[in-house]
C-alpha positions, 0 to 999 in steps of 0.5 A: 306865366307868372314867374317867366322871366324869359318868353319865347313865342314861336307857334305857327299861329299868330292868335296864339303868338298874340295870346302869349305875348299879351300873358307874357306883356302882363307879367312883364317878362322879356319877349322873343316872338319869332313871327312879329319882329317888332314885338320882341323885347330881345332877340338872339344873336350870334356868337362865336367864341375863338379862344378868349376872343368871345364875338356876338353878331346881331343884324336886329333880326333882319337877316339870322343867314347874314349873322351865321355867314358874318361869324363863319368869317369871323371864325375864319379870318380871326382864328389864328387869334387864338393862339395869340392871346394866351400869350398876350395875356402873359406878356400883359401879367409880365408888363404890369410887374415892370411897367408902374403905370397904365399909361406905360403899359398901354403906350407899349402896346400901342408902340408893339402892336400896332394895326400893322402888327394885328395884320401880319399876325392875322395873315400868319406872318406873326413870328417877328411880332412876337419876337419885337414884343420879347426883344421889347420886353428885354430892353426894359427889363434891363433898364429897370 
């Protein structure tokens, strides 16, 4: 085991499972043991990845069937986000060329796109979202 840096123990024999974690405990590697939950180290979680929105679930090995229907609701509620963030990103490039400070640039956010305007998008009503946010953008742009 020397050299492991990583040791996942997933036999169906605990004697076994117990040999390998002890090896594994002595190079002092990190342990995922599928049969003992508390013996492990770390554990895997769930992810989803919704365009440049990346999620991780853990439930702490509890229940890996309520992580995967957590992130299939995720993946579902939140989908229509990636669409949205591509263009957040460029607004965001935009704005700190015509906002000087951090605090000006978060106050617009937070005046723009607000928890209202985070459930419109979600709930496919984003069109007057976007178009306050390029309206807002324009106003500044001519102020400055």
């Amino acid at each position: 085991m020397v050299g492991q840096q990583f040791v996942i123990i997933a036999t169906d024999i605990p004697a076994v499972n117990a040999q390998v974690m002890e090896d594994a405990q002595e190079v002092q590697a990190f342990i995922n043991r599928a049969d003992v939950k508390d013996d492990s180290t770390w554990v895997f979680g769930s992810a989803t990845e919704i365009g440049d929105l990346e999620i991780s679930i853990f439930t702490n090995q509890v229940s890996p069937r309520v992580s995967r229907l957590l992130r299939q609701d995720i993946e579902t509620r939140y989908g229509i986000l990636a669409e949205w963030l591509p263009q957040i990103r460029l607004w965001r490039q935009e704005l700190q060329h015509i906002l000087d400070t951090p605090k000006e640039r978060e106050q617009f956010w937070r005046t723009n796109l607000g928890e209202s305007e985070f459930i419109q998008i979600l709930e496919g009503q984003g069109d007057s979202v976007k178009e306050n946010i390029v309206h807002a953008i324009s106003r500044i742009r001519s102020e400055s």
